[in-house]
C-alpha positions, 0 to 999 in steps of 0.5 A, spaced: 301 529 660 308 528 657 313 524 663 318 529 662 313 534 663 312 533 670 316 536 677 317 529 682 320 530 689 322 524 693 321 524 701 323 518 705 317 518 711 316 514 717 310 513 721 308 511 729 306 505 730 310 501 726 311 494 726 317 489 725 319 489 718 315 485 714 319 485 707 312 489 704 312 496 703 308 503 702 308 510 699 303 515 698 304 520 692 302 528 694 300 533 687 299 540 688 299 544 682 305 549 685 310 544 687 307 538 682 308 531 685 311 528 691 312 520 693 312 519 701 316 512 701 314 509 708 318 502 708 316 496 711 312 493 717 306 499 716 299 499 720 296 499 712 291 504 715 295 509 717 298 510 710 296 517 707 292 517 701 294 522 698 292 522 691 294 516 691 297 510 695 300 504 694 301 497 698 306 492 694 308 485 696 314 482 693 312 475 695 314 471 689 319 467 693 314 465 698 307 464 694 308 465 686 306 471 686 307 479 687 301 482 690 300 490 689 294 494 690 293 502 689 288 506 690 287 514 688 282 520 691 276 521 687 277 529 688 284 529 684 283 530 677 282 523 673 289 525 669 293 525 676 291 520 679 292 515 673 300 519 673 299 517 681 298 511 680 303 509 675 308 512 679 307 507 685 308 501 682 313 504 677 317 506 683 315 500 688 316 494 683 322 497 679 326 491 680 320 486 678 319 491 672 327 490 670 327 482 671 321 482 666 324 485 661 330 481 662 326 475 661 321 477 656 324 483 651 331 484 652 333 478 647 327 478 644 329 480 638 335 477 636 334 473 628 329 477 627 331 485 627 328 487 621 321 484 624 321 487 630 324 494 626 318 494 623 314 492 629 316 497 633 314 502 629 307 499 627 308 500 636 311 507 636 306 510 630 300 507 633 302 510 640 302 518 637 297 516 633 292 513 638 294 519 643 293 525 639 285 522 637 285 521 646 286 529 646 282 531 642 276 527 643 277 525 651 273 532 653 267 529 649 268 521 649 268 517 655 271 512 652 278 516 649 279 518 656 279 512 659 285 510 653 288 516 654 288 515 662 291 508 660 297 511 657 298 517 662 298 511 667 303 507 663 307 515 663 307 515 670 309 507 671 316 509 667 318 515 671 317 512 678 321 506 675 327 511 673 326 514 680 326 507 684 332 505 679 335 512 681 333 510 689 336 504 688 343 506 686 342 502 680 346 503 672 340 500 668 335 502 663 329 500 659 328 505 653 321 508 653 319 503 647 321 497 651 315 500 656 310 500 650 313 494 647 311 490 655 304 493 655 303 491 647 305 483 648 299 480 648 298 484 640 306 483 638 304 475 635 300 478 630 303 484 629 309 480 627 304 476 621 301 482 619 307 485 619 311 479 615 309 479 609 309 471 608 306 465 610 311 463 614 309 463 622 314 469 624 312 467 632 310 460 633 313 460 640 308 464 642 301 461 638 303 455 641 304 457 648 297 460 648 294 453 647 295 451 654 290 456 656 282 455 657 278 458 661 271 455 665 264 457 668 260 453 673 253 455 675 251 451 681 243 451 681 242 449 688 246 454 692 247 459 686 254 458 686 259 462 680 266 459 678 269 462 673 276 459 672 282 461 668 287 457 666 295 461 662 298 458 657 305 462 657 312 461 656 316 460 663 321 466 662 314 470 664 313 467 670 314 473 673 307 476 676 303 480 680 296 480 682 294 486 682 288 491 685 288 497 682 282 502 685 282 508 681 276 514 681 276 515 675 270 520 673 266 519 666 270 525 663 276 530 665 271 535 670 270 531 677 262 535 676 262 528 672 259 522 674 264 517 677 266 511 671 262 504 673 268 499 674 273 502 679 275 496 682 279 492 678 283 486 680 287 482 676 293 477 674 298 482 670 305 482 669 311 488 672 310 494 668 303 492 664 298 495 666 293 491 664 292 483 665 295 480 658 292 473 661 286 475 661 283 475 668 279 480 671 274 482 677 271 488 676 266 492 682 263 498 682 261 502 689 255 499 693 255 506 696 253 510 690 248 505 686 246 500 691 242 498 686 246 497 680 252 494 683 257 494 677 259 486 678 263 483 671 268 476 671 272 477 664 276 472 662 279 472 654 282 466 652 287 467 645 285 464 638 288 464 632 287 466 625 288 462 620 286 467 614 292 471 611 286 476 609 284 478 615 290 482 617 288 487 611 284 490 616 289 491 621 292 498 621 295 503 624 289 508 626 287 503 631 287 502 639 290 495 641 288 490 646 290 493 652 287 501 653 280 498 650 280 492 655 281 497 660 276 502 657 271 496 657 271 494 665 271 500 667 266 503 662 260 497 661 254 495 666 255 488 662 256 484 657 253 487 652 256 494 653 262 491 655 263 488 648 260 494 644 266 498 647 271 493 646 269 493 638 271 501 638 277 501 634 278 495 634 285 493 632 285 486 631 291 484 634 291 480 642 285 476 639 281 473 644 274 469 645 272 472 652 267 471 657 264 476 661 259 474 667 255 478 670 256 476 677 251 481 680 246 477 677 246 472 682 242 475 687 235 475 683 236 468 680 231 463 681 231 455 680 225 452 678 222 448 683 221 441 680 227 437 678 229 436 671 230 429 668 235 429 662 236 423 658 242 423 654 245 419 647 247 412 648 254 412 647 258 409 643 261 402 644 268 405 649 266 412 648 262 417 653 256 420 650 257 428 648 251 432 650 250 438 644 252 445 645 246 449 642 248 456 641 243 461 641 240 467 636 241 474 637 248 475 637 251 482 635 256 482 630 260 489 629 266 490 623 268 490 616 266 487 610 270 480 610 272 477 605 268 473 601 268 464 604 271 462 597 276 468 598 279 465 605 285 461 604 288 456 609 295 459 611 298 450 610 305 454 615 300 455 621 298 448 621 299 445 628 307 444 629 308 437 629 313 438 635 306 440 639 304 433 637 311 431 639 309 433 645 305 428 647 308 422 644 304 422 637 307 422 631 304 428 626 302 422 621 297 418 627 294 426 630 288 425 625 286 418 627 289 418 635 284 425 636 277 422 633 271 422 637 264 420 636 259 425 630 255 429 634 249 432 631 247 438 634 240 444 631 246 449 632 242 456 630 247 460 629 244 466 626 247 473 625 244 479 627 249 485 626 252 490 622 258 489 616 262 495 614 260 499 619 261 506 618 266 509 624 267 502 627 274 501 624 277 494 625 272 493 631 273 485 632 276 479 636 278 472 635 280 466 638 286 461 638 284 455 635 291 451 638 288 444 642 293 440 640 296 441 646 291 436 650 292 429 647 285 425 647 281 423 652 283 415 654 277 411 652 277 408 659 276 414 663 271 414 667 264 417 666 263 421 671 255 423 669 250 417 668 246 416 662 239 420 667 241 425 671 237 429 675 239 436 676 235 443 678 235 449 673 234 456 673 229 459 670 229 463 664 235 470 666 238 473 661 245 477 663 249 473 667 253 471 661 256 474 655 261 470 650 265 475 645 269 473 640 274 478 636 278 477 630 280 483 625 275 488 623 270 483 626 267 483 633 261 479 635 257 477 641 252 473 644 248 473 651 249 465 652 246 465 659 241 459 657 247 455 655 250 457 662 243 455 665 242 449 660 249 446 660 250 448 667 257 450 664 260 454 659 268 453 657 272 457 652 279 454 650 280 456 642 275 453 638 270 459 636 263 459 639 260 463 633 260 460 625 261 467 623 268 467 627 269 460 625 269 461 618 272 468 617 278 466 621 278 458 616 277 455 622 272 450 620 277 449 614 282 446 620 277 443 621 275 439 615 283 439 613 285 436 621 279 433 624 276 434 630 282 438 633 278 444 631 272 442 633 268 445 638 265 439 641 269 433 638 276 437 641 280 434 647 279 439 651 272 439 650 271 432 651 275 433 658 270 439 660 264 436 657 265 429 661 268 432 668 265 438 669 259 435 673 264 433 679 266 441 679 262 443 685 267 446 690 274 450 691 278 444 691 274 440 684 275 446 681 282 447 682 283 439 680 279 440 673 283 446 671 290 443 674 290 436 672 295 435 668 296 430 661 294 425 659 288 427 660 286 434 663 286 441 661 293 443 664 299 441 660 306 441 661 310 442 656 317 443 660 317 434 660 319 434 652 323 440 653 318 445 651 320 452 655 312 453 655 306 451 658 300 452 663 304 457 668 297 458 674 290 458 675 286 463 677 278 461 680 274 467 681 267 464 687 261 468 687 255 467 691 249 471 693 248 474 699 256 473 700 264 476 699 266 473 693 273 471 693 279 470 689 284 464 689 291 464 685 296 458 684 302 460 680 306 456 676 305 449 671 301 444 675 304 439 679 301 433 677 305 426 678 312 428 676 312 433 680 314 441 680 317 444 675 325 447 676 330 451 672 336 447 675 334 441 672 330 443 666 332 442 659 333 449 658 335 451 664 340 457 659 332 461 658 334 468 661 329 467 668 332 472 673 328 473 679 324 467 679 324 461 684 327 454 681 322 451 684 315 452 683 311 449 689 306 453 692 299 452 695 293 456 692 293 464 694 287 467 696 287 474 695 286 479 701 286 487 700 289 492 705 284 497 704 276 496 702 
């Protein structure tokens, strides 16, 4: 359904029993097939269970001043067609938050391009063709295939979000554009990066900003064996001018295939941390639910985390093409179609692009509920450490693992890219000279029986570039101080789960490669698993030349020898509750997981921290903080940072707040 095509009526409403003005506000969005689509604008201070629902309905707080973050919930009626209510739904927020939506593109999108015009030409059309191509196989296929309905509900979505943004610029008396490229260009950022390096051509990194940015990020599940508690926590690596965010819930009925005769899809409920104008998270964070009411049994419940990864073979952006769906409308298919992990992941290879790699972690936290922990308690002896170093347990990785895509090229072929190595501003950054990185991050030799066998397919006919990758960029958490405190004895005594599988799935993609494996043992195993860049896969590692960073860089590449997987390996025992949770994933170099780039005049860092806490029998919950960590020099603020001329309309100065939990308006 093209934007220009649909008739829109505004109406200004207002309710009975309303309260004092709140500075939240409401709107219901009517359709009918006569008179087309009509927004209901309600204003502030509403008795929320008194809005209309409409097709659709939509409660937005701009509350960024005051907590860091936008909040917006939408939720649609199951007996509209699927078409309307994602039209719906991109109006609401269009409409509601057009004045974030055009701060955003201020900050982000505007100067963008400035010094690298032919580039971002070339991009734009990589953007513009994709769309029209990805679109017309949509319509074509979406009658018959769950899964090119619910892209071609991602960009109806993104259709309806353009419209209602014109029409609230237009309430609003405003004299300001975004083009229609603008809008594709916002929700294919997480894909822009490496469509710049396999657009230009060269060697030479077109996008360092953006890698490196991407280093801050990292993500951590912790499984508690006594109370069967789940944390899965996601730390974002961005640039400041980004900082502009919202939590979002989108709650959207959406049926298996266009007729409502059909089934409703099994992720309806998607809550995440997302950006104005996207429609997607971009970080990647989300929790998706289904309805207990319909499938009481079968309750969709997945956490899905996606931390960036690099790819340092030049050859690999050969399978990155046109004819391909990028990250976000595959994503959003994935949450709302899979029943877990391992569905999710095959989703997510279904023309993959290639681009937005990412490793990702999907708990399937309706799992929970049928854990058992062994009744006797286990005792573990770790390796004696080294003299003034802490002993590092092994990570074992299981068989089984599923790989989908093309043909790689052979390991002999795969050449390092020397202009993507690790910038020695990165190293800068905490005070190391470029010369002294590979003696300053060297740990202790591990040795492991890591099995990392592959089951998979290889050039698999009509998979075109199915995969995912990760970012390898660690330098960005200096070393682990030898007189850190060892927070586990030599012997420990723990509980375990028996044997479970499902509860946690890792998905890696790179171009044209896939691969997934259910790692729920090293989850009850380890008691954790945490991802940050460095792949978990040896397929993965060595496509992407990983393993050749490593043996030319050292352990900063390495899954077990790296930083910040010495942080995780040594303190995840303390992260038993909210507030440790909290402390591992915000501690702020030297020596944690979250770092603060702004104190060596970098624009870019560790922007929040979401933690999803699960437990059986109980509401999960979600908590957010947003902006870079405090730590002990304080909070960020523009006025006083080196680079206070970024462009960073609409954000606060400084960035202090406390951490957020979430709470929903309706259901």
């Amino acid at each position: 359904m093209s934007a220009s095509a649909v008739h829109l009526v505004e109406g200004e409403c207002v309710l009975f029993h309303r309260v004092e003005e709140d500075g939240n506000y409401s709107a219901t969005v009517y359709w009918s097939t006569d008179g087309g689509f009509r927004i209901d604008y309600w204003g502030q201070g509403n008795i929320l269970e008194d809005i209309p629902q409409g097709a659709a309905r939509a409660y937005y707080r701009p509350q960024i001043d005051s907590t860091g973050w936008a909040v917006l919930e939408v939720e649609s009626h199951e007996d509209y067609p699927d078409w309307v209510q994602a039209y719906s739904a991109g109006l609401l927020e269009g409409s509601l938050s057009w004045q974030l939506i055009h701060w955003h593109w201020v900050n982000t999108v505007r100067d963008y391009c400035s010094g690298k015009e032919h580039l971002c030409k070339d991009v734009r059309r990589f953007i513009r063709e994709n769309c029209d191509w990805v679109r017309a196989r949509a319509k074509k296929h979406m009658h018959r295939d769950h899964y090119w309905h619910q892209v071609e509900l991602f960009f109806i979505q993104l259709d309806g979000l353009e419209t209602g943004w014109r029409q609230g610029v237009k309430r609003s008396r405003q004299d300001i554009d975004i083009s229609h490229e603008d809008f594709l260009w916002m929700n294919a950022m997480t894909d822009v990066a490496d469509l710049e390096r396999k657009l230009n051509g060269s060697r030479k990194d077109p996008n360092p900003r953006m890698s490196d940015a991407a280093s801050f990020s990292s993500a951590f599940v912790r499984l508690l064996p006594e109370t069967k508690q789940l944390f899965v926590s996601h730390n974002t690596g961005a640039r400041y001018e980004g900082m502009l965010r919202l939590m979002k819930r989108y709650e959207l009925n959406y049926h298996l295939l266009p007729t409502r005769d059909w089934n409703l899809v099994q992720g309806r409920d998607v809550v995440f941390s997302s950006y104005p104008g996207v429609v997607y998270s971009q970080d990647d964070f989300y929790v998706v639910s289904g309805d207990p009411s319909t499938s009481p049994e079968s309750v969709h419940k997945l956490v899905v985390t996606g931390t960036a990864v690099d790819n340092y073979n030049k050859a690999l952006w050969d399978a990155v093409d046109v004819e391909q769906v990028l990250v976000g409308p595959r994503v959003m298919a994935a949450n709302r179609l899979a029943h877990d992990g391992k569905s999710w992941s095959r989703i997510l290879a279904r023309f993959n692009s290639g681009t937005g790699n990412k490793q990702w972690m999907v708990a399937n936290y309706g799992h929970l509920e049928t854990l058992r922990a062994e009744e006797l308690l286990v005792e573990e002896r770790l390796p004696s450490p080294s003299p003034g170093q802490e002993a590092l347990p092994s990570i074992q990785v299981s068989d089984g693992t599923t790989t989908v895509g093309q043909e790689l090229p052979p390991a002999d072929a795969i050449q390092i890219d020397k202009a993507v190595e690790p910038k020695a501003s990165l190293l800068w950054l905490f005070g190391t000279e470029p010369s002294r990185a590979a003696k300053i991050f060297t740990g202790p030799k591990v040795t492991s029986d890591e099995n990392r066998s592959v089951e998979g397919l290889r050039g698999a006919k009509g998979l075109k570039g199915e995969g995912r990758a990760l970012d390898v960029s660690n330098t960005l958490v200096p070393p682990v101080e030898e007189e850190a405190p060892i927070s586990e004895p030599l012997v420990r005594h723990r509980r375990r789960f028996s044997s479970h599988k499902g509860l946690l799935w890792v998905v890696e993609q790179l171009p044209g490669l896939v691969q997934s494996s259910d790692q729920t043992h090293v989850l009850h195993e380890e008691g954790y698993l945490a991802t940050f860049g460095v792949p978990l896969f040896k397929d993965i590692q060595e496509a992407s030349s990983s393993t050749k960073m490593q043996q030319h860089l050292g352990p900063l590449f390495s899954l077990k020898d790296s930083p910040k997987a010495r942080v995780f390996i040594r303190d995840y025992a303390n992260a038993t509750d909210l507030p440790s949770v909290v402390r591992l994933m915000r501690r702020v170099v030297p020596e944690g997981l979250a770092g603060r780039g702004d104190l060596f005049g970098t624009p870019y860092g560790t922007t929040d921290c979401k933690i999803f806490e699960g437990r059986p029998g109980g509401a999960s919950r979600v908590h957010a903080v947003a902006g870079p960590p405090l730590g002990s020099t304080g909070p960020f603020q523009w006025t006083t940072s080196s680079f206070s001329e970024r462009p960073h309309v609409g954000q606060p100065d400084v960035w202090k707040f406390n951490m957020l939990e979430l709470e929903w308006a309706w259901g």
